[in-house]
C-alpha positions in Angstrom: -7.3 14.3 -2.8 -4.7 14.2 -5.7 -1.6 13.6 -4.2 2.0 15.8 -5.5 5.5 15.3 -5.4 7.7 18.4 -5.6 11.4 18.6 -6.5 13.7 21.8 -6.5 16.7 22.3 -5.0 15.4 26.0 -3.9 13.8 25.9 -0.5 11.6 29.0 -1.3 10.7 27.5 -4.8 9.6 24.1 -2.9 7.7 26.6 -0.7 5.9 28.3 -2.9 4.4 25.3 -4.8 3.4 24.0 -1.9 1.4 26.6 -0.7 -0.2 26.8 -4.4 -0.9 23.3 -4.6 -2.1 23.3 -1.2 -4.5 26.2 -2.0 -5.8 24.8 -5.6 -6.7 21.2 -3.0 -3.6 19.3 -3.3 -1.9 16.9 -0.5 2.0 17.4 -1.0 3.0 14.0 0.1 6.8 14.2 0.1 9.6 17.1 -1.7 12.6 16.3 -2.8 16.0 18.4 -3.6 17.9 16.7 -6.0 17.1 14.4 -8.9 17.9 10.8 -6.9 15.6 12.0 -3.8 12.7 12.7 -6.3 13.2 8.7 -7.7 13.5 7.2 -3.9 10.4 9.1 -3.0 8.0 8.5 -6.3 8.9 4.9 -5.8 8.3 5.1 -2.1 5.1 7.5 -2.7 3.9 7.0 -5.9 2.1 10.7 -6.2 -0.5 11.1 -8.9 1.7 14.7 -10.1 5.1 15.5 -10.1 6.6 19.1 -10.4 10.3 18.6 -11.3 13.1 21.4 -11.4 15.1 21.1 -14.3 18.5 22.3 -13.0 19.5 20.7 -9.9 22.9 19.4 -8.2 23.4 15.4 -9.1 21.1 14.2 -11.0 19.6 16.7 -13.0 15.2 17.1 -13.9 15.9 15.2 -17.0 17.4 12.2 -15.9 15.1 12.0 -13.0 12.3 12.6 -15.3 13.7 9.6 -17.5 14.4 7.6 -14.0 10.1 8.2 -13.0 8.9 7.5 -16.4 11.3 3.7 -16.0 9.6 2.9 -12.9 6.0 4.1 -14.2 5.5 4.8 -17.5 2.2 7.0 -17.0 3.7 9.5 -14.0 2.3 12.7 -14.6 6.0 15.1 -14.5 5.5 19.0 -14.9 8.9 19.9 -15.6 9.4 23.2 -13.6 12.7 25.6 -14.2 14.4 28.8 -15.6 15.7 26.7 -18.2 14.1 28.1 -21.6 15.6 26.2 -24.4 13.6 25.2 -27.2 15.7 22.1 -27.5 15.9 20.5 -23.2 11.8 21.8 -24.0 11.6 19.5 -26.6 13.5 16.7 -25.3 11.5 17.0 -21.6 8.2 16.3 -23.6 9.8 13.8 -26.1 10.8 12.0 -22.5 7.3 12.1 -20.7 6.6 15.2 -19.4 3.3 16.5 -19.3 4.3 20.1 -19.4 7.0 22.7 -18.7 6.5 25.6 -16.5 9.4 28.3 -16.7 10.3 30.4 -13.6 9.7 32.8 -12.5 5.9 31.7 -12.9 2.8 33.5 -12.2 1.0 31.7 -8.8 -2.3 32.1 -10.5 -1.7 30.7 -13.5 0.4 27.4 -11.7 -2.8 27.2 -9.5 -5.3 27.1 -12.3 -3.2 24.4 -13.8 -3.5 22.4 -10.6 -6.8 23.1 -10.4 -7.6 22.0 -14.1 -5.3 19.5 -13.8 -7.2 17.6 -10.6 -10.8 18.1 -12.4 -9.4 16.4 -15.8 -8.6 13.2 -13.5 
């Protein structure tokens, strides 16, 4: 079972990834609120997926993002936020990031990227 990390600082956002992941056959192994949880707990972890919120208090998505990619150059990060700049998109993917999802998102579409994603490994 593919294993995810999930970091927002939004309870119901957390929430409702989990219970998509959940339902497309993902184990949610730990969630984190802030940019420095979501490091402690990939290291701690190490999930094969990580959905990352882009704006959050302390350390922001990017700098987490930046922080996974130090410790393991080949996480899997799907930046996740209302955040729809051409430029932080840019930047995200020039960082490591497999993909950006912007919120609000449609469930079916997040789940059929977990699904797709979990076949494709």
């Amino acid at each position: 079972m593919n294993r995810l990390l999930i970091v927002d600082d939004a309870l119901i956002m957390r929430m409702k990834i989990r219970d998509i992941a959940r339902s497309a056959g993902w184990q949610v192994v730990a969630e984190a609120t802030n940019g420095e949880e979501a490091v402690h707990l990939f290291e701690e972890h190490r999930p094969d997926l990580v959905t990352l919120d882009m704006v959050m208090p302390g350390m922001d998505g990017l700098s987490a993002l930046k922080a996974i990619r130090k410790l393991q150059p080949d996480a899997n990060i799907v930046m996740v936020s209302a955040v729809n700049q051409k430029e932080k998109l840019r930047e995200c993917i020039e960082s490591g990031a497999l993909d950006f999802v912007v919120k609000p998102f449609d469930p079916a579409n997040l789940k059929a990227f977990f699904e797709q994603y979990r076949q494709s490994t």
